[in-house]
MIPA-563737 format. One record per atom (N, C-alpha, C): atom name; x, y, z. Coordinates in nm, 4 decimals. Example, Ala and Ser with C-alpha at 12.3 -4.5 7.8 and 13.67 -1.06 7.14 Angstrom:
2
[N; [1.3190; -0.5690; 0.7800]]
[CA; [1.2300; -0.4500; 0.7800]]
[C; [1.3200; -0.3300; 0.7800]]
[N; [1.2850; -0.2250; 0.7080]]
[CA; [1.3670; -0.1060; 0.7140]]
[C; [1.2900; 0.0030; 0.7870]]
This chain:
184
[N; [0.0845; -0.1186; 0.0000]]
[CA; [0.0000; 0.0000; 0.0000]]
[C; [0.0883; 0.1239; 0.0000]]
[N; [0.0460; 0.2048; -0.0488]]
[CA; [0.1128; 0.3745; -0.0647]]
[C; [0.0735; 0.4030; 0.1048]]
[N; [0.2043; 0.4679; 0.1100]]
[CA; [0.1602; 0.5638; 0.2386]]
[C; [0.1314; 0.7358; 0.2115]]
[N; [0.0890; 0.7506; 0.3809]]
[CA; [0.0613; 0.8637; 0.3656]]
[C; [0.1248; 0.9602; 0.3355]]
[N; [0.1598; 1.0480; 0.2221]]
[CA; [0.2637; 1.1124; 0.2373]]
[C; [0.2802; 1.1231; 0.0926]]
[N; [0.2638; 0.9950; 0.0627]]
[CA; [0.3394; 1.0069; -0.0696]]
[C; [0.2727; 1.0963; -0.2090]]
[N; [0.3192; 1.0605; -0.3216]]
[CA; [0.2538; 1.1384; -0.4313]]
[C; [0.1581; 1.0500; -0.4526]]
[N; [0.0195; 1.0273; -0.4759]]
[CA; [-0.0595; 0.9386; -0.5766]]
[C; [-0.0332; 0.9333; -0.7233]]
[N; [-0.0514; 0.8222; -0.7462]]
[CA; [-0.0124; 0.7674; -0.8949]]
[C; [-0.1362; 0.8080; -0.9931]]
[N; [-0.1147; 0.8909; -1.0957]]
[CA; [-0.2365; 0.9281; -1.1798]]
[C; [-0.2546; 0.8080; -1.2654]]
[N; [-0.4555; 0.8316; -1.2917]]
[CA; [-0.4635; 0.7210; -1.4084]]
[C; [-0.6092; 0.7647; -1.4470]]
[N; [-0.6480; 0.7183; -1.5108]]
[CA; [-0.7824; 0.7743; -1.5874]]
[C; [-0.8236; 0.6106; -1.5990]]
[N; [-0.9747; 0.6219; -1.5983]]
[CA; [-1.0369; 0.4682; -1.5730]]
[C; [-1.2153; 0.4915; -1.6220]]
[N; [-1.2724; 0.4287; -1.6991]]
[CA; [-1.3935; 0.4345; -1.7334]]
[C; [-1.5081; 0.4096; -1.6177]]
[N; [-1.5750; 0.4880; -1.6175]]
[CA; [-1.6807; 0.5360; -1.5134]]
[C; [-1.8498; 0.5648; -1.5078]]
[N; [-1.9132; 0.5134; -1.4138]]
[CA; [-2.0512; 0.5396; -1.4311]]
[C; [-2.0790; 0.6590; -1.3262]]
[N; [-2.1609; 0.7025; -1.3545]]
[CA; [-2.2622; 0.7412; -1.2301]]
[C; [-2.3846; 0.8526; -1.2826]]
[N; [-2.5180; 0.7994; -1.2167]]
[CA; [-2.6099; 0.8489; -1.2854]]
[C; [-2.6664; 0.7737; -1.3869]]
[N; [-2.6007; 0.6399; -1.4211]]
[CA; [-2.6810; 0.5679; -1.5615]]
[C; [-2.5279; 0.6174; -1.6424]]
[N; [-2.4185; 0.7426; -1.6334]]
[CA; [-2.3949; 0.8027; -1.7423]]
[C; [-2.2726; 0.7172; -1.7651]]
[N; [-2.1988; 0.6834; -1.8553]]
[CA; [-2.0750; 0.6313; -1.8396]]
[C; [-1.9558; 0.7342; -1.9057]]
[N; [-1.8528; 0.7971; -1.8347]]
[CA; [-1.7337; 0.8906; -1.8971]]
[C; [-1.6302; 0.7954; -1.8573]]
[N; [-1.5002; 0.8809; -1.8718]]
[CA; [-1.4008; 0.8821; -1.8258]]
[C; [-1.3425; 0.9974; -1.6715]]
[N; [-1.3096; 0.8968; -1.5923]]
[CA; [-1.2276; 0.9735; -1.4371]]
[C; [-1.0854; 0.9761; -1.4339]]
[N; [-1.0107; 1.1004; -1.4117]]
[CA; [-0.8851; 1.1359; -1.4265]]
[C; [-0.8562; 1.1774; -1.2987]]
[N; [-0.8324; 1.1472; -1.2230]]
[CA; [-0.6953; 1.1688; -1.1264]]
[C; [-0.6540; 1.3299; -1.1111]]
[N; [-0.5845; 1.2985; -1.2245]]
[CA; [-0.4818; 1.4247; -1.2705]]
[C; [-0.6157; 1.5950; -1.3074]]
[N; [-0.7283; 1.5646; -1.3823]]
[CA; [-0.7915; 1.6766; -1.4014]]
[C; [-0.8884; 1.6919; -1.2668]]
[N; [-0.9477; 1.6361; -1.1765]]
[CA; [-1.0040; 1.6272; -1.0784]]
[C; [-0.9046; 1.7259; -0.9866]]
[N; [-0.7841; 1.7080; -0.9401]]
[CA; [-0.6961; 1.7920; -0.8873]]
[C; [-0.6304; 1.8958; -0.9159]]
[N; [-0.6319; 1.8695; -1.0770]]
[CA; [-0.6235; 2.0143; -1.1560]]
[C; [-0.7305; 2.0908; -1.1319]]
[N; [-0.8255; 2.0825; -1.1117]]
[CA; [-0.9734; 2.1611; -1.0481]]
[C; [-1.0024; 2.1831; -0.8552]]
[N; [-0.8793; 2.1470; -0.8570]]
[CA; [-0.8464; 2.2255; -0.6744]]
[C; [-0.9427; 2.0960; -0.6296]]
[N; [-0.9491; 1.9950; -0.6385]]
[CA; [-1.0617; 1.9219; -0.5774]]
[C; [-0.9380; 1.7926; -0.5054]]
[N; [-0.9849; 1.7129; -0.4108]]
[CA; [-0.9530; 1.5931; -0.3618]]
[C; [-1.0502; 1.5108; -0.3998]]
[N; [-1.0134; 1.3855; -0.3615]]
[CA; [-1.0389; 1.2535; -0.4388]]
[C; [-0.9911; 1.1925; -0.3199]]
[N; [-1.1648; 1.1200; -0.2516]]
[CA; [-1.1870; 0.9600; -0.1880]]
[C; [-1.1719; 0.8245; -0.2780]]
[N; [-1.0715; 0.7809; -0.2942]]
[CA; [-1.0686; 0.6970; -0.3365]]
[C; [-1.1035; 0.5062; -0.3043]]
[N; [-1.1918; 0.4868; -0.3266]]
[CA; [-1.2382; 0.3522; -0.2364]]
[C; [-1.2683; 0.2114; -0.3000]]
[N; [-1.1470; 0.1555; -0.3296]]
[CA; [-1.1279; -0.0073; -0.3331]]
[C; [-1.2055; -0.0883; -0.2744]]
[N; [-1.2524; -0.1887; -0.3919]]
[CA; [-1.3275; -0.2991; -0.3421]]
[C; [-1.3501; -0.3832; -0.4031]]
[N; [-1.3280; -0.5370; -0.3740]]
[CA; [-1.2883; -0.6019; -0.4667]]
[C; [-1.4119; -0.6337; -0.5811]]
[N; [-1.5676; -0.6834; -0.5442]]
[CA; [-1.6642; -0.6676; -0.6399]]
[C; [-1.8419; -0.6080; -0.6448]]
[N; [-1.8499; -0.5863; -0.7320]]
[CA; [-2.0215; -0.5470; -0.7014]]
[C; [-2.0964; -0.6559; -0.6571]]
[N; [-2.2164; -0.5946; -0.5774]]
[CA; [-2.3411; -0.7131; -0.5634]]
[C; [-2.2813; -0.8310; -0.4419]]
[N; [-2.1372; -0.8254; -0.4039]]
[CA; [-2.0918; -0.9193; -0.2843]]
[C; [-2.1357; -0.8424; -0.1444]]
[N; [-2.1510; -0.9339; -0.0409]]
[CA; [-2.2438; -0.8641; 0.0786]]
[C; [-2.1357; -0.7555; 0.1566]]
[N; [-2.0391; -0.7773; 0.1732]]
[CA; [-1.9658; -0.6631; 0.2539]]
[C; [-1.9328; -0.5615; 0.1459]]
[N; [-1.9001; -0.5783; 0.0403]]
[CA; [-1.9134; -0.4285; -0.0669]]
[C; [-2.0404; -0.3660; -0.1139]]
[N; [-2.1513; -0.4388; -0.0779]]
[CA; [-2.2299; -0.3433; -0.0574]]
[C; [-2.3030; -0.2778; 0.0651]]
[N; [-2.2336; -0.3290; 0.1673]]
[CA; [-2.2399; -0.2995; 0.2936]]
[C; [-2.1622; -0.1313; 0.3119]]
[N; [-2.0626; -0.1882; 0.2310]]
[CA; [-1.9574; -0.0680; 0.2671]]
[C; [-1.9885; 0.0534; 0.1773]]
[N; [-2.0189; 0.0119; 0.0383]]
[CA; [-2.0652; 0.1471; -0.0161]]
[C; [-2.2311; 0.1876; 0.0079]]
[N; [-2.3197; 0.0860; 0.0490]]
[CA; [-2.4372; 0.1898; 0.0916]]
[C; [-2.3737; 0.2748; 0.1997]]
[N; [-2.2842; 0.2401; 0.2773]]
[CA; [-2.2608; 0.3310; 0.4370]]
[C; [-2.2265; 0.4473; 0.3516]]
[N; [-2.1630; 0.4349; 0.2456]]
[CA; [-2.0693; 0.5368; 0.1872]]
[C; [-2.2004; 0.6477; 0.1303]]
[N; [-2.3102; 0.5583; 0.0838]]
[CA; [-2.3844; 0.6794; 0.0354]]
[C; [-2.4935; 0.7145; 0.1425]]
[N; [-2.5023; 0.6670; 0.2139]]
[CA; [-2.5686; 0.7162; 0.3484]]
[C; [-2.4513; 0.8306; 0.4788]]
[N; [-2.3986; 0.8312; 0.4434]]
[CA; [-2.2762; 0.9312; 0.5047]]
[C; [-2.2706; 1.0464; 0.4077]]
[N; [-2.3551; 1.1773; 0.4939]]
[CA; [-2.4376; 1.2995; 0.4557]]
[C; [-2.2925; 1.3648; 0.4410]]
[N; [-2.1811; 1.3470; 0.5252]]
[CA; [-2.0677; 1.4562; 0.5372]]
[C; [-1.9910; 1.3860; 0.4248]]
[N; [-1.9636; 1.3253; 0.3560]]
[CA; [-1.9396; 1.2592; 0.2089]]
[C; [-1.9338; 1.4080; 0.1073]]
[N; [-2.1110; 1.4136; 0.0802]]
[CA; [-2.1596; 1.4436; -0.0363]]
[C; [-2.1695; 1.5958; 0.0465]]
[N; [-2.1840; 1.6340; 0.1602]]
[CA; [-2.1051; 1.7643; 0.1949]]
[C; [-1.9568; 1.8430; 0.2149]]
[N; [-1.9070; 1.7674; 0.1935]]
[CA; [-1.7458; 1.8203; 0.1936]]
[C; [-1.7410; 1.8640; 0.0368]]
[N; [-1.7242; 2.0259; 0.0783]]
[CA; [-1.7085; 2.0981; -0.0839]]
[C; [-1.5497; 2.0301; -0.1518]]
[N; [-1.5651; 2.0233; -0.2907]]
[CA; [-1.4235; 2.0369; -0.3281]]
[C; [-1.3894; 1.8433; -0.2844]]
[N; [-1.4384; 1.7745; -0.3084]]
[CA; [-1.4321; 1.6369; -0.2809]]
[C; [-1.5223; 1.5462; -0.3593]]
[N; [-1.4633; 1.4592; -0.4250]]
[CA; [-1.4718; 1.3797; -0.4887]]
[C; [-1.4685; 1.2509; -0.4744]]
[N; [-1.5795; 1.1651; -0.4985]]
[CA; [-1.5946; 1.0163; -0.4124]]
[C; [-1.5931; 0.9301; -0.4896]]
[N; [-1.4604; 0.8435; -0.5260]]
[CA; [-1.4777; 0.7285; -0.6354]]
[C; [-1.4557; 0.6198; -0.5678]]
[N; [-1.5560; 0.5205; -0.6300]]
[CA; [-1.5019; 0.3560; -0.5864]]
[C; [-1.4907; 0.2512; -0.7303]]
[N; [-1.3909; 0.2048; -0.6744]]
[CA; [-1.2867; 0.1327; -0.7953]]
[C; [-1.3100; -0.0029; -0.7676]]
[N; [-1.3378; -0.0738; -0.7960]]
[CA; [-1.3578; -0.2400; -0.8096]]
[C; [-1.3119; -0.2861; -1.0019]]
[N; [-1.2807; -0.4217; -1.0101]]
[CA; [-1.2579; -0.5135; -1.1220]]
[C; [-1.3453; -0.5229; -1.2030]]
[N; [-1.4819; -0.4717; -1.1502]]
[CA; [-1.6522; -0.4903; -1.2406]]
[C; [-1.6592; -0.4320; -1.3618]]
[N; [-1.6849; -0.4484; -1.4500]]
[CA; [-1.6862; -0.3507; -1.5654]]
[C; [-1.8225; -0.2209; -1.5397]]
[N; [-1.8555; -0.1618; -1.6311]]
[CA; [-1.9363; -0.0343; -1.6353]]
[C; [-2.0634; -0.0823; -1.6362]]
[N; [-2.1036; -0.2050; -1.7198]]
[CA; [-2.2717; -0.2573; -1.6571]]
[C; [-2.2746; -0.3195; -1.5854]]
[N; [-2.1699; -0.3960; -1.5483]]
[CA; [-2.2207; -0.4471; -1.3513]]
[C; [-2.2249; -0.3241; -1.2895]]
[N; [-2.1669; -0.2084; -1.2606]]
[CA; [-2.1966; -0.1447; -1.1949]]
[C; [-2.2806; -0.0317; -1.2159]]
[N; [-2.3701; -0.0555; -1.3262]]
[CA; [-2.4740; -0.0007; -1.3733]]
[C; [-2.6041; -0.0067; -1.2848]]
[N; [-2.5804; -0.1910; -1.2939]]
[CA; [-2.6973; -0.2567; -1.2299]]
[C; [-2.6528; -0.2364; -1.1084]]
[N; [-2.5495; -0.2569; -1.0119]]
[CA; [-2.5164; -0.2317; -0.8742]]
[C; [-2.5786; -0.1206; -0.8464]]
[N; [-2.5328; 0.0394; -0.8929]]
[CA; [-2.5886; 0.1430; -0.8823]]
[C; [-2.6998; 0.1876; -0.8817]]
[N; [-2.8224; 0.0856; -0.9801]]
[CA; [-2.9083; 0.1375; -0.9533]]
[C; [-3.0096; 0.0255; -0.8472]]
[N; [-2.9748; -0.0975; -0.8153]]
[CA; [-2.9861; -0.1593; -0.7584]]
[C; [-3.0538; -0.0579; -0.6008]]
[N; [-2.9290; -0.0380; -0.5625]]
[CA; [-2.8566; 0.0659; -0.4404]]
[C; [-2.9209; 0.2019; -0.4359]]
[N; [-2.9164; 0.2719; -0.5467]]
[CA; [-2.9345; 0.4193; -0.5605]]
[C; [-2.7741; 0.4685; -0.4879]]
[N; [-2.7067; 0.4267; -0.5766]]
[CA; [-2.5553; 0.5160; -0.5392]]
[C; [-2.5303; 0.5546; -0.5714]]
[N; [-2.4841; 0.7135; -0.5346]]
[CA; [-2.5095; 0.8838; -0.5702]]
[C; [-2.3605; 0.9009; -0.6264]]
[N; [-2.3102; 0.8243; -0.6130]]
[CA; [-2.0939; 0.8644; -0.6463]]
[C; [-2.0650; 0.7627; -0.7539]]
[N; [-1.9666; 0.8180; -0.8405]]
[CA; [-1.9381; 0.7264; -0.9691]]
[C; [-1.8319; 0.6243; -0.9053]]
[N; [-1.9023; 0.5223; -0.9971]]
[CA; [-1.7986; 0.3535; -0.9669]]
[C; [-1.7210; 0.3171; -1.1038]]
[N; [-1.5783; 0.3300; -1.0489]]
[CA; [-1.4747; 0.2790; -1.1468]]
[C; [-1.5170; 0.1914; -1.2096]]
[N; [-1.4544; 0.1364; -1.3118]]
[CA; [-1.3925; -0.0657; -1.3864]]
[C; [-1.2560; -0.0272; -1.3576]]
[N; [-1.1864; -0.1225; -1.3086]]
[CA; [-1.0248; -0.1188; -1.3231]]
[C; [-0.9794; -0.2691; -1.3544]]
[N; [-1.1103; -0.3054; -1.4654]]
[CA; [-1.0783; -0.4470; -1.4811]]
[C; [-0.9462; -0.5256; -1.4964]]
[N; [-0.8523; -0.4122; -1.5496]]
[CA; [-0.7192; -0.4931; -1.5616]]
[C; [-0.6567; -0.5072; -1.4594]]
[N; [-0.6689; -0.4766; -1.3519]]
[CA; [-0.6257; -0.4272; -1.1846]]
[C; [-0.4870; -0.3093; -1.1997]]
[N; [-0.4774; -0.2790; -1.3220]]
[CA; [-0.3558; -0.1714; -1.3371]]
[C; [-0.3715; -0.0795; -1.2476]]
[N; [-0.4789; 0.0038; -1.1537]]
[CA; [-0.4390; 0.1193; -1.0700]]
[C; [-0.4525; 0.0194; -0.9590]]
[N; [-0.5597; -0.0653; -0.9281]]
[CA; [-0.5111; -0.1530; -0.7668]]
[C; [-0.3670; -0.1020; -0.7588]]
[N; [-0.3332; -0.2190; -0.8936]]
[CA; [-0.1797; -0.2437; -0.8666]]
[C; [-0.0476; -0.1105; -0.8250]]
[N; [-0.0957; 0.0018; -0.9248]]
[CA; [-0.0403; 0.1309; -0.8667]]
[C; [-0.0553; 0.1979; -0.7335]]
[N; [-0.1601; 0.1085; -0.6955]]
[CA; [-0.1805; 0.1590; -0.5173]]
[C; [-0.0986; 0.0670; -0.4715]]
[N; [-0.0491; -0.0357; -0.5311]]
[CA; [-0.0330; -0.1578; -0.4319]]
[C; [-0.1128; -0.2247; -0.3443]]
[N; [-0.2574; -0.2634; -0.4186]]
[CA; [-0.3877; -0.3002; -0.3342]]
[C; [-0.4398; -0.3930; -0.3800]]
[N; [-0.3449; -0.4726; -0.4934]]
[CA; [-0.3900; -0.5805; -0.5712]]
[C; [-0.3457; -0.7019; -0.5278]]
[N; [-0.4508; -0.8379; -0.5324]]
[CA; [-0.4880; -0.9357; -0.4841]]
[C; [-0.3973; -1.0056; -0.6748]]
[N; [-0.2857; -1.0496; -0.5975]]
[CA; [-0.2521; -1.1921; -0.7470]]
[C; [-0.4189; -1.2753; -0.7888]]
[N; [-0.4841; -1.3499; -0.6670]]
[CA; [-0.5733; -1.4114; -0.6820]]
[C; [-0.6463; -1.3613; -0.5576]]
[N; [-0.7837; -1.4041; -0.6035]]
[CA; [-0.9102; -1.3845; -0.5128]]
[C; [-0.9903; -1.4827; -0.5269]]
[N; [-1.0505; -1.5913; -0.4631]]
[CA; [-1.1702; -1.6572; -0.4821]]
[C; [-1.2040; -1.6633; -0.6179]]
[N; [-1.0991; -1.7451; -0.6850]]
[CA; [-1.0460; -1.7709; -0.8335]]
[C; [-1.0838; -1.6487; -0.9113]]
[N; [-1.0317; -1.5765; -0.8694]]
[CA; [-1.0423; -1.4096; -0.9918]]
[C; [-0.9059; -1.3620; -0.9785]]
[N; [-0.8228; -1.3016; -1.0578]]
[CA; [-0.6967; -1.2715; -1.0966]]
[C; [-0.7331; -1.0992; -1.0808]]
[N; [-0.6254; -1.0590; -1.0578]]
[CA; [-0.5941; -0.8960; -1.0431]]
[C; [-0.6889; -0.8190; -0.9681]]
[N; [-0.7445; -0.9142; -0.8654]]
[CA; [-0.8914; -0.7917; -0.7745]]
[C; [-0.7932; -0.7059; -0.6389]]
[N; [-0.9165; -0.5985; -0.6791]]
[CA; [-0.8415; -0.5020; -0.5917]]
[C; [-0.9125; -0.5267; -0.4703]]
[N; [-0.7785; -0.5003; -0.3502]]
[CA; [-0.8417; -0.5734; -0.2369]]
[C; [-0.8840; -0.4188; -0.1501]]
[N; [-1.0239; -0.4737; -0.0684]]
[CA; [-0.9960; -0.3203; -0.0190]]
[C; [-0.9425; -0.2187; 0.1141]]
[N; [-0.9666; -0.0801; 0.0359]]
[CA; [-0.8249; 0.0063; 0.0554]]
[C; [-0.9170; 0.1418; 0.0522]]
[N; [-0.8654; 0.2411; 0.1361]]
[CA; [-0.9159; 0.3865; 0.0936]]
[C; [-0.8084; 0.4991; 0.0798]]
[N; [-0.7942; 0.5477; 0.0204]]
[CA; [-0.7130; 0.6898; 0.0075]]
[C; [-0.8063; 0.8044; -0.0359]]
[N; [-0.7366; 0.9281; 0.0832]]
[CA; [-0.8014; 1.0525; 0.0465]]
[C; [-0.6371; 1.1307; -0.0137]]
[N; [-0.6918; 1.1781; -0.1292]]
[CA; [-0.6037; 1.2375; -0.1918]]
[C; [-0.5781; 1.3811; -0.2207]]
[N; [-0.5328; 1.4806; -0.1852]]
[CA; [-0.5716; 1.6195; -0.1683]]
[C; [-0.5256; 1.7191; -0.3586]]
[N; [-0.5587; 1.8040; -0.3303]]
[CA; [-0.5305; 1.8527; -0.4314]]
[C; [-0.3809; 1.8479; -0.5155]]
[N; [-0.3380; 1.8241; -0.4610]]
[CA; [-0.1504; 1.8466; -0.4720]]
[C; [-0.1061; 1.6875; -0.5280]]
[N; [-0.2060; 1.6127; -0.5122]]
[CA; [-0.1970; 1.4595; -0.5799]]
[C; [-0.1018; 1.4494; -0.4193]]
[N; [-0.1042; 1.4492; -0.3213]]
[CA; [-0.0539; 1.3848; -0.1873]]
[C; [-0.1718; 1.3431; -0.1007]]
[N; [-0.1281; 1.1930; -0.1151]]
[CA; [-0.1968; 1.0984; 0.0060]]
[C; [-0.1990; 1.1631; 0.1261]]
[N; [-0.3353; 1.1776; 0.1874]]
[CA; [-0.3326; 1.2501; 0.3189]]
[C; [-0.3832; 1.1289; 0.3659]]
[N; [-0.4661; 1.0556; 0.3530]]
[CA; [-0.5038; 0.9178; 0.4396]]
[C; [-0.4708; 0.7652; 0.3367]]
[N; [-0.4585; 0.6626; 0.4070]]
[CA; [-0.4019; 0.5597; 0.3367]]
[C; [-0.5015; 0.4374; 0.4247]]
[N; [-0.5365; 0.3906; 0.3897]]
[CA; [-0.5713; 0.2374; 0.4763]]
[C; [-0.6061; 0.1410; 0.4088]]
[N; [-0.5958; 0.0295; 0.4312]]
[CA; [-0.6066; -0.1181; 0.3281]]
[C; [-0.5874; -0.2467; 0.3787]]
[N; [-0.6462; -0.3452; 0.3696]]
[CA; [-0.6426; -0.4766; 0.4262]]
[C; [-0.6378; -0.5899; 0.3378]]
[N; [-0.5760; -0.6749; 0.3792]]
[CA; [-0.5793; -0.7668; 0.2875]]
[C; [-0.6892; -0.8994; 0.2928]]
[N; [-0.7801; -0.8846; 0.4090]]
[CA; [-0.8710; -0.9455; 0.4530]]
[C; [-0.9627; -0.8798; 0.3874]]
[N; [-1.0395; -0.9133; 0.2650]]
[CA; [-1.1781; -0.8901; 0.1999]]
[C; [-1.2700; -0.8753; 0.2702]]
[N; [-1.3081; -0.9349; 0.3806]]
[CA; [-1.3813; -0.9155; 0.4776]]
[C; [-1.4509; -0.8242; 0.5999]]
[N; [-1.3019; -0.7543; 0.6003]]
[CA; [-1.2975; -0.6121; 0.6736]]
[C; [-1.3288; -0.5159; 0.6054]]
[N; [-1.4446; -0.4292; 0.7140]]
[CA; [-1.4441; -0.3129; 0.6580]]
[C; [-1.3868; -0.2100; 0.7082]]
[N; [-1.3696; -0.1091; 0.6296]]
[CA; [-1.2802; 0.0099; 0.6877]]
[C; [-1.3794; 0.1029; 0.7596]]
[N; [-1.3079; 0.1517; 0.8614]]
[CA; [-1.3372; 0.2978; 0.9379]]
[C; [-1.3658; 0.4356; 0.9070]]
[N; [-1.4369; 0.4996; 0.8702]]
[CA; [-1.4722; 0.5559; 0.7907]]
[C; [-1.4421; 0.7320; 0.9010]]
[N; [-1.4562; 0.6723; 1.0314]]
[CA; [-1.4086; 0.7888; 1.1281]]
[C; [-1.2601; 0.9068; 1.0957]]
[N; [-1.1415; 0.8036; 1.0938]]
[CA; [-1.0783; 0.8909; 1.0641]]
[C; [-1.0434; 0.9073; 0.9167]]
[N; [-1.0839; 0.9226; 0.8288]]
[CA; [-1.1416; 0.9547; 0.7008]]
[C; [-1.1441; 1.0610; 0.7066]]
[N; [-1.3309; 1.1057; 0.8092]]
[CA; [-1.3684; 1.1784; 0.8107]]
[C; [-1.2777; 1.3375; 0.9163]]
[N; [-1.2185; 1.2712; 1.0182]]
[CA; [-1.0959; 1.3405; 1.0833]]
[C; [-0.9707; 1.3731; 0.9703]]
[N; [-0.9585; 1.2779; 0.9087]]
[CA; [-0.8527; 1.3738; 0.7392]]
[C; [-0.9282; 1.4623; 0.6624]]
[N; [-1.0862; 1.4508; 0.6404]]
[CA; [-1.1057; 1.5120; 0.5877]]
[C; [-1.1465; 1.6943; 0.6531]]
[N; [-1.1659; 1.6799; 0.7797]]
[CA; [-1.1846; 1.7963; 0.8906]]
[C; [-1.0313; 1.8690; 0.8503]]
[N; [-0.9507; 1.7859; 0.8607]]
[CA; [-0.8318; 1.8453; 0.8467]]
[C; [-0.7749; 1.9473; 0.7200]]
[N; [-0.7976; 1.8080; 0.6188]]
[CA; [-0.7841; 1.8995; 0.4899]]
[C; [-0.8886; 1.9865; 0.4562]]
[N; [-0.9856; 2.0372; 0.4965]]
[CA; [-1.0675; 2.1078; 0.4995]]
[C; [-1.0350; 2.2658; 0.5701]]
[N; [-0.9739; 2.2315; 0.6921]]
[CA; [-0.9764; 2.3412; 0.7969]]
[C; [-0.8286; 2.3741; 0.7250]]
[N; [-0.6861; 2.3100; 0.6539]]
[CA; [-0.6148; 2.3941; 0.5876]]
[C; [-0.6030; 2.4509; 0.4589]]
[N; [-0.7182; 2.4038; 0.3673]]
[CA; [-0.7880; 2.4918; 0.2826]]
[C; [-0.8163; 2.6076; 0.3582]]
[N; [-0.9096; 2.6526; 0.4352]]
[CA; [-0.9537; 2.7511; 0.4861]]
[C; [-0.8744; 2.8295; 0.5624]]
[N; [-0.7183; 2.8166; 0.5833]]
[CA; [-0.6581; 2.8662; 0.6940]]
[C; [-0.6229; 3.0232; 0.6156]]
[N; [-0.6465; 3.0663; 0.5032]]
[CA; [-0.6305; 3.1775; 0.4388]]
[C; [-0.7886; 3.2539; 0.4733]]
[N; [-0.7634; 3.3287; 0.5744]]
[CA; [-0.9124; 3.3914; 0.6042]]
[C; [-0.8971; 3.5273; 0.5705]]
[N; [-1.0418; 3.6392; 0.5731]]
[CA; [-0.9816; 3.7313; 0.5155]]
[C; [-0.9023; 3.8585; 0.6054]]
[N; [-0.8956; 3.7732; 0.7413]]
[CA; [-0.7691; 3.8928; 0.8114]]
[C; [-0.6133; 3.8649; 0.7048]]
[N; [-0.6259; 3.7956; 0.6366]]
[CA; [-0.5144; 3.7619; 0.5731]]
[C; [-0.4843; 3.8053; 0.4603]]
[N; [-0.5730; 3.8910; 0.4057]]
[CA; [-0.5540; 3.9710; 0.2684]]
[C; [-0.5954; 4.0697; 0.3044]]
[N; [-0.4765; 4.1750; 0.2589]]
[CA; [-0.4825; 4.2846; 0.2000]]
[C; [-0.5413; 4.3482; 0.1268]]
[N; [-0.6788; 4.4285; 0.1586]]
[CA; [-0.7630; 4.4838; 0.0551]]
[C; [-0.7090; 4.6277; 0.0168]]
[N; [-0.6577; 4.6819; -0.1059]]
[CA; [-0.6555; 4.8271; -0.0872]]
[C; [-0.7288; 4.8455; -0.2716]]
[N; [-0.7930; 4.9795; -0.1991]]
[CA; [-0.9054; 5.0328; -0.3159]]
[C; [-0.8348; 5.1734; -0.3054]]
[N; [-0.8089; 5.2077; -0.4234]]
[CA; [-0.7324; 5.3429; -0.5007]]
[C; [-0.8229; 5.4490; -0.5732]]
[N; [-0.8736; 5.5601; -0.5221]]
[CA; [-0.9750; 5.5844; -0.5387]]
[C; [-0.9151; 5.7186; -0.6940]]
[N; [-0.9730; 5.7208; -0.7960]]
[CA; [-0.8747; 5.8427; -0.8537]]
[C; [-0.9552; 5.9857; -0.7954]]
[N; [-0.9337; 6.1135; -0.8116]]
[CA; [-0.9631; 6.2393; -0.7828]]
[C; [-1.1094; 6.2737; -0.8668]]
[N; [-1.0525; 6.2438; -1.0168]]
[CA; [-1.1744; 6.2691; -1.0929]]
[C; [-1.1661; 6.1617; -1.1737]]
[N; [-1.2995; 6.0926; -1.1647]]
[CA; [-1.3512; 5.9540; -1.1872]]
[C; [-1.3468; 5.9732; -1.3600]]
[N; [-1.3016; 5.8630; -1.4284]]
[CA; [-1.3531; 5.8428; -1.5506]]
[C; [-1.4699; 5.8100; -1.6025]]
[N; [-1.5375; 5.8912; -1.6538]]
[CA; [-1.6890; 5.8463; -1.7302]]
[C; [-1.6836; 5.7342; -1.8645]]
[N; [-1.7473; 5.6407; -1.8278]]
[CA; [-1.7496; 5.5159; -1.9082]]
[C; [-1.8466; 5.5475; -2.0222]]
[N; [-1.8242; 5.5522; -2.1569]]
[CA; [-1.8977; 5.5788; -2.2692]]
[C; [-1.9619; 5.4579; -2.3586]]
């Protein structure tokens, strides 16, 4: 697994959400001042991954944290998680990383799984604008689910140093001229 700290590895990966299917980039998501929840799991429609992403769309401070972005990445292609999504009603777009190529760039990839090759095992990273891992967690037990508490304590964090530029901190000056120009 990547630690905290490090750079995240960019990648672009085909995506649903809404019925819609695009492409998700890494790299332009953070080019747009935004962070990126990133949330591994190995498949749709299995009982603890959908355990873990209904919590995910029932967790109001999720889809309230401005400037944040909530992806979950599993091996499924774009109509399993068509049908997962609407199954569920899940409000955040779900990867395919069928080849396990970004698992594997997290270092979150399973050689084998319950005879399936390249599943990503799961893992969460919050990723801040700067493409630096601010939270890291991952198990290799499919079974476990993750903590979603201090997540939400990284995300208080990266939140409150976004905001640490308040406006005692800028300098306003307005230059007034003597005799105003009339705009024609």
């Amino acid at each position: 697994m990547i630690n905290e700290g490090a750079s995240a590895p960019s990648f672009t990966l085909p995506g649903l959400r809404d019925g819609e299917q695009t492409e998700y980039s890494l790299d332009e998501t953070t080019a747009n001042n935004r962070a990126a929840l990133l949330v591994f799991y190995p498949f749709d429609f299995s009982p603890v991954c959908t355990n873990e992403l209904c919590a995910i769309r029932d967790a109001e401070w999720f889809q309230l944290t401005p400037a944040l972005d909530v992806w979950a990445i599993s091996g499924d292609s774009v109509y399993a998680h068509r049908a997962f999504a609407e199954e569920y009603g899940l409000n955040f777009p779900l990867l395919s990383d069928s080849s396990g190529r970004v698992a594997e760039l997290y270092d979150v990839c399973y050689d084998e799984w319950e005879n399936h090759e390249r599943v990503p095992q799961r893992a969460v990273f919050l990723i801040d604008s700067e493409r630096t891992i601010r939270y890291a967690w991952a198990t290799e037990d499919a079974l476990e689910k993750p903590d979603f508490f201090p997540v939400k304590d990284a995300l208080e964090t990266l939140e409150a140093e976004r905001d640490e530029l308040g406006p005692e901190d800028v300098e306003l000056v307005v230059e007034y001229n003597e005799e105003p120009e009339q705009l024609t």
